[in-house]
DSSP file (Angstrom, degrees, kcal/mol; ACC not computed):
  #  RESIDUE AA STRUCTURE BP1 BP2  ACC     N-H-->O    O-->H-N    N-H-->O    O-->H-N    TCO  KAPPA ALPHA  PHI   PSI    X-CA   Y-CA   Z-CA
    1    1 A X     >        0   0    0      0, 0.0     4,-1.4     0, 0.0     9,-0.2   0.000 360.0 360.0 360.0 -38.6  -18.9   -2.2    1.7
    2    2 A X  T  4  +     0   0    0      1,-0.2     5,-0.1     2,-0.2     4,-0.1   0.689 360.0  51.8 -99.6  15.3  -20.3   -0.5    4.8
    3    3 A X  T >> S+     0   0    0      2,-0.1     4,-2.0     3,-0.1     3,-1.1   0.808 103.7  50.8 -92.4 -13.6  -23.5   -2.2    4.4
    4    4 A X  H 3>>S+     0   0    0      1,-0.2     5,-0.9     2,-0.2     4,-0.5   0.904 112.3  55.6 -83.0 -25.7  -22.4   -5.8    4.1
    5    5 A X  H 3<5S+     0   0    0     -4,-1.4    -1,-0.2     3,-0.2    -3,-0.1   0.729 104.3  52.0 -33.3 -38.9  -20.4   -4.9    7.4
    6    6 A X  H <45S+     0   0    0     -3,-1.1    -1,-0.2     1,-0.2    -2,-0.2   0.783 116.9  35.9 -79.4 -39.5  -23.1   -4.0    8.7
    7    7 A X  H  <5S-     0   0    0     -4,-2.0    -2,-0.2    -5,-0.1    -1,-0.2   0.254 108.0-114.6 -95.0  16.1  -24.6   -7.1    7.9
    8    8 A X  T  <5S+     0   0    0     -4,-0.5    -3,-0.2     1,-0.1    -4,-0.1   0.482  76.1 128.1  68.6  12.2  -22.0   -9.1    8.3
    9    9 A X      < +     0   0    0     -5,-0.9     2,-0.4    -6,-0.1    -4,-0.2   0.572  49.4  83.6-145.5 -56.7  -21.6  -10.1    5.1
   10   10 A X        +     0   0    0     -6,-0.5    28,-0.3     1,-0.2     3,-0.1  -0.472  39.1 164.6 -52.7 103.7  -17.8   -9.2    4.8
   11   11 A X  S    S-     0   0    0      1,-0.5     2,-0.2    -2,-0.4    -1,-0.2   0.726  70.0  -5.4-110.2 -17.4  -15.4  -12.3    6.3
   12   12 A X        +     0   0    0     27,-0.1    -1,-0.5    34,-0.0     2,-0.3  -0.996  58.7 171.3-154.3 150.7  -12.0  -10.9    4.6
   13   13 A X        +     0   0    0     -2,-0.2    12,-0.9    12,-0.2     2,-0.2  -0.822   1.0 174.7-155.5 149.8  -10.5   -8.3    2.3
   14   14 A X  E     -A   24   0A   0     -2,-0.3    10,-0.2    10,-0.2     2,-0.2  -0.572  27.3-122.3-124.9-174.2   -7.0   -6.9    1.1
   15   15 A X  E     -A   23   0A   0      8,-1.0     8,-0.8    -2,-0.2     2,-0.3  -0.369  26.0-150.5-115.8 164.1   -5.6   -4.4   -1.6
   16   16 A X  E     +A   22   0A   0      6,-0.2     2,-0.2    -2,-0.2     6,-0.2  -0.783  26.2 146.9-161.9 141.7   -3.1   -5.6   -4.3
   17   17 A X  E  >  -A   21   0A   0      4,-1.3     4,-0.9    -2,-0.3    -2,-0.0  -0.960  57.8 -99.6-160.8 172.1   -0.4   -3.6   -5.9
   18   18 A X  T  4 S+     0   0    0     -2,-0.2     4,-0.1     1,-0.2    -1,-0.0   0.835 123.1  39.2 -68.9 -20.3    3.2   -3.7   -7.5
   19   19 A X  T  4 S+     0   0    0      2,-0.1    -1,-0.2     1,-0.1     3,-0.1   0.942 126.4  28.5 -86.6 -48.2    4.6   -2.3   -4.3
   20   20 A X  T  4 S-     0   0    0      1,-0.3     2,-1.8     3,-0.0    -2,-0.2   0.572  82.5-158.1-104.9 -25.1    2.5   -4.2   -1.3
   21   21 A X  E  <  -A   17   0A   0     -4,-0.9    -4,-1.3     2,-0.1     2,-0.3  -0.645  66.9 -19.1  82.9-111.9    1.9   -7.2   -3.4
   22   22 A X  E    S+A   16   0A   0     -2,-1.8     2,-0.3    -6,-0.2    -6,-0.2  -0.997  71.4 177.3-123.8 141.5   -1.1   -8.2   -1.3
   23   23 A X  E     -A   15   0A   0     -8,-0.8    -8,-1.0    -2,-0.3    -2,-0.1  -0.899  28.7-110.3-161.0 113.9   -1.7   -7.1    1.9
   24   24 A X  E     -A   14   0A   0     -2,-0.3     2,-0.4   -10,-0.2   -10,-0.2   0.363  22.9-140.0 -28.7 155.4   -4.9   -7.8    4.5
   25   25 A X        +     0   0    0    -12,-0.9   -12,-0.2     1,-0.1     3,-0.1  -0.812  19.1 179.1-136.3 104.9   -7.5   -5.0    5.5
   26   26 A X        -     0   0    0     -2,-0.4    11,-2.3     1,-0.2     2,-0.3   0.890  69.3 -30.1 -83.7 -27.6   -8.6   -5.0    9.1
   27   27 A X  B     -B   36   0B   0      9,-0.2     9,-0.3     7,-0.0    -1,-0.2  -0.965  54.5-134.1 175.4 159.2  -10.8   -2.1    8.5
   28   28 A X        -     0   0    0      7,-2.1     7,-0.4    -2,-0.3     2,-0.3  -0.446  19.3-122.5-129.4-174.5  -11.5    1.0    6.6
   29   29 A X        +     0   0    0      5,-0.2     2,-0.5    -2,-0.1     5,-0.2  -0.974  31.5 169.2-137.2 116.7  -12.7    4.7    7.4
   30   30 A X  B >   -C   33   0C   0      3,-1.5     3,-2.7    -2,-0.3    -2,-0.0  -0.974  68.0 -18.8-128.6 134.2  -15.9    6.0    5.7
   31   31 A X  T 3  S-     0   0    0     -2,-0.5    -1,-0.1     1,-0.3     3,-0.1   0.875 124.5 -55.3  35.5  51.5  -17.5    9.2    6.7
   32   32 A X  T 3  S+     0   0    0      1,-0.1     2,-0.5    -3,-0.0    -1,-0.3   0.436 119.2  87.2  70.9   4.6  -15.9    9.3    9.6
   33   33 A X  B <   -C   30   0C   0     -3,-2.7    -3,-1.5     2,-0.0     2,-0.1  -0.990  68.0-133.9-142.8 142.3  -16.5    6.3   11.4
   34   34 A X        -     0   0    0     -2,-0.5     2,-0.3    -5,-0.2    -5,-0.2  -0.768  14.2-158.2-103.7 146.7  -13.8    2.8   10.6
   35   35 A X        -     0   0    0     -7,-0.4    -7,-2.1    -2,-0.1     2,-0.2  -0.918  16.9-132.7-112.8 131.5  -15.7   -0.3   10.2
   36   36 A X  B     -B   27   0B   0     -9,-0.3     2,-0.4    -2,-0.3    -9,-0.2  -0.560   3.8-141.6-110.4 160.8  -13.3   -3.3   10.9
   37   37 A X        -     0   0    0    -11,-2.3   -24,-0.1    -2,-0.2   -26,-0.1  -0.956  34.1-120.7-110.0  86.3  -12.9   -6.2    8.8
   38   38 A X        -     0   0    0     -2,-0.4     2,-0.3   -28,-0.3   -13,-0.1  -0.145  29.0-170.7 -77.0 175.7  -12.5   -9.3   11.4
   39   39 A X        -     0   0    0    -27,-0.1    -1,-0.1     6,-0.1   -27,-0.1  -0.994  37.7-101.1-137.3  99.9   -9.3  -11.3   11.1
   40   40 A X        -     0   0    0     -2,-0.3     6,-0.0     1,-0.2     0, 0.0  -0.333  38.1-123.5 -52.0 178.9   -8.8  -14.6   13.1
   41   41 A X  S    S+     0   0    0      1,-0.1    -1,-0.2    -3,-0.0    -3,-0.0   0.803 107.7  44.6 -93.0 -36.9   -6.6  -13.2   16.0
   42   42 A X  S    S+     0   0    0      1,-0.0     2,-0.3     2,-0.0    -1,-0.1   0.957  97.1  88.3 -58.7 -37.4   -3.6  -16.0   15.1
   43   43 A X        -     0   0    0      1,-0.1     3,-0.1    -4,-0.0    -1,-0.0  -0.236  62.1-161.5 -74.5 119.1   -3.8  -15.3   11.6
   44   44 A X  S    S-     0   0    0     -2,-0.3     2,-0.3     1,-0.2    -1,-0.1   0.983  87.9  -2.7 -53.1 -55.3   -1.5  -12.3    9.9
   45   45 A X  S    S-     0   0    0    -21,-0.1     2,-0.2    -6,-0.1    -1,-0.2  -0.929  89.8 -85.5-141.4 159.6   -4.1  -12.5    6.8
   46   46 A X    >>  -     0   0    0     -2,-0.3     3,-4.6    -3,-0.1     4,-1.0  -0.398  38.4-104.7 -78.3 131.6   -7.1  -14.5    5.7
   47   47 A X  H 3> S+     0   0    0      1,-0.3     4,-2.3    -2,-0.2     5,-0.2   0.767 121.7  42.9 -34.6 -40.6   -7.2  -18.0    3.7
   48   48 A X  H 3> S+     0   0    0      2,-0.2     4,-0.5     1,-0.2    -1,-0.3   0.580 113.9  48.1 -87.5 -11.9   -8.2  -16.1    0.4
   49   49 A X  H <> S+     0   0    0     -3,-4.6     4,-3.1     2,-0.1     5,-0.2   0.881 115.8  43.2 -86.4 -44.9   -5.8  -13.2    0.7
   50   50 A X  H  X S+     0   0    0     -4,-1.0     4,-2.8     2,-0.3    -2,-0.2   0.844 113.9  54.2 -65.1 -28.3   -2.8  -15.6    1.4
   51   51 A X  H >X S+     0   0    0     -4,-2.3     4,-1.7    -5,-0.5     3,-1.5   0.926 115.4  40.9 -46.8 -81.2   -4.5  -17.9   -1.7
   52   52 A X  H 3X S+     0   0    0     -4,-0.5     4,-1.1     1,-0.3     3,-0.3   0.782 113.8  57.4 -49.3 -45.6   -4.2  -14.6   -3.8
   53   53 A X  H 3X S+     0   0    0     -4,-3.1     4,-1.3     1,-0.2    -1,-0.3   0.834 106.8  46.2 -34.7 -50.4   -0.5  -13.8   -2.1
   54   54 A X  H <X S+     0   0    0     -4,-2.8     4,-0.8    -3,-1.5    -2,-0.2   0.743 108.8  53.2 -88.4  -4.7    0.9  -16.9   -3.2
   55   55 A X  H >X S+     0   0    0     -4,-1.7     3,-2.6    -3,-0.3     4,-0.5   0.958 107.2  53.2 -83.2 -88.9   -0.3  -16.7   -6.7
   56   56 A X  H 3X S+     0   0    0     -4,-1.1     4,-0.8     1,-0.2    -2,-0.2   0.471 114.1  39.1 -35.9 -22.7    1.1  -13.4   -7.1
   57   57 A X  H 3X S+     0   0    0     -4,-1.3     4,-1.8     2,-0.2    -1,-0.2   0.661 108.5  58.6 -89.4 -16.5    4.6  -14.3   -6.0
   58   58 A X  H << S+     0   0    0     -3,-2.6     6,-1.9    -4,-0.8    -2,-0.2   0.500 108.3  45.8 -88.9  15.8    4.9  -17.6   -7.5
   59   59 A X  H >< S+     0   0    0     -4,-0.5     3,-5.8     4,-0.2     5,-0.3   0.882 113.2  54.6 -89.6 -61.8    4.1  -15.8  -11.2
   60   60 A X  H 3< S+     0   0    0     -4,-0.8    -2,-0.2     1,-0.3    -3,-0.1   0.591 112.7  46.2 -62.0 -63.4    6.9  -13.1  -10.1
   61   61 A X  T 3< S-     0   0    0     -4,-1.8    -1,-0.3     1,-0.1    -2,-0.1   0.333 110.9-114.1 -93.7  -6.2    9.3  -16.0   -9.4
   62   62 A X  S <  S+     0   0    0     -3,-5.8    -2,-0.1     2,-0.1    -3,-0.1   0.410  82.7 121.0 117.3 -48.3    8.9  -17.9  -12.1
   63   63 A X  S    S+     0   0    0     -6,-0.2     2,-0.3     2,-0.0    -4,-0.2   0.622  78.5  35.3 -63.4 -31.2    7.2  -21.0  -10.0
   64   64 A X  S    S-     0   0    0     -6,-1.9     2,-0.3    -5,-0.3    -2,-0.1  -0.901  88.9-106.4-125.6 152.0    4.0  -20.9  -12.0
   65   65 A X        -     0   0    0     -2,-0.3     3,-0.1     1,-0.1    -6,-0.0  -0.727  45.0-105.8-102.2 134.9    3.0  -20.2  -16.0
   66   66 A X        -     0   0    0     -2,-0.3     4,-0.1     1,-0.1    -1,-0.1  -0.328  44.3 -92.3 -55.9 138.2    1.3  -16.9  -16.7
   67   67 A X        -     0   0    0      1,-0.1     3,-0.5     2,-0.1    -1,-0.1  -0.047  28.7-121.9 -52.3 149.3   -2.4  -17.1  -17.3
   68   68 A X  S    S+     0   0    0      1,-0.2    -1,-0.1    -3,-0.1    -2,-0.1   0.786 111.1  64.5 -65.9 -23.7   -3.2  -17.4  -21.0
   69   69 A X  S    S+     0   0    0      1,-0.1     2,-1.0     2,-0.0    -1,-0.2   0.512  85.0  94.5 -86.2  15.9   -5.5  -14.0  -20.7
   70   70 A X        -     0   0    0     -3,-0.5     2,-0.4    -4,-0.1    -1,-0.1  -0.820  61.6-161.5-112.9 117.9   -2.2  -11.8  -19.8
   71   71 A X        -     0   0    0     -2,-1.0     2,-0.7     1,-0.1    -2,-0.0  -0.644  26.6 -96.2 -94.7 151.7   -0.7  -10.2  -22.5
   72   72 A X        -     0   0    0     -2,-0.4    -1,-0.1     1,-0.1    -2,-0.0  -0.711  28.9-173.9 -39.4  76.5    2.9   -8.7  -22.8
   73   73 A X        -     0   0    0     -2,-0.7     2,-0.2     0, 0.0    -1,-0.1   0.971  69.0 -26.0 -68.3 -79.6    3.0   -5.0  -22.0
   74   74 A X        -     0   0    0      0, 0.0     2,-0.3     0, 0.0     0, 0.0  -0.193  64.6-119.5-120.7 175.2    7.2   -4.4  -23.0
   75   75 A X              0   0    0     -2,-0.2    -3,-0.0    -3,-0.0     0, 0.0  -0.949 360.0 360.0-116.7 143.0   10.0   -6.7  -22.9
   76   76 A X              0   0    0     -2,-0.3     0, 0.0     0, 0.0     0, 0.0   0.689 360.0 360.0 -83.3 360.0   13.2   -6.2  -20.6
């Protein structure tokens, strides 16, 4: 990560989890020194996190059919 940063290499990244969902990453901290992530300035999050956002809330909702490669942990 902090060489393609360096190199420019990096145009967007986020985290995903059951709590956050998805959620943009302006910039990290390694060995002391944060390397930023740019972000247009309008934009909350980046075309490919908000791609990756809306797929994960339209499975939650219902709006879309779960991919054939996700199996069935439990049932409620």
């Amino acid at each position: 990560m902090v060489k393609a940063v360096k190199e420019n290499r990096i145009y967007e990244a986020f985290g995903a989890g059951t709590a956050a969902i998805v959620s943009p990453v302006k910039s990290f901290n390694f060995d002391g020194e944060v390397y930023e992530i740019p972000i247009e300035e309008e934009a909350q999050a980046g075309k490919l996190t908000q791609r990756a956002l809306h797929m994960m809330t339209d499975l939650q909702y219902g709006k879309v059919k779960m991919p054939e490669w996700q199996i069935e942990v439990c049932k409620a």
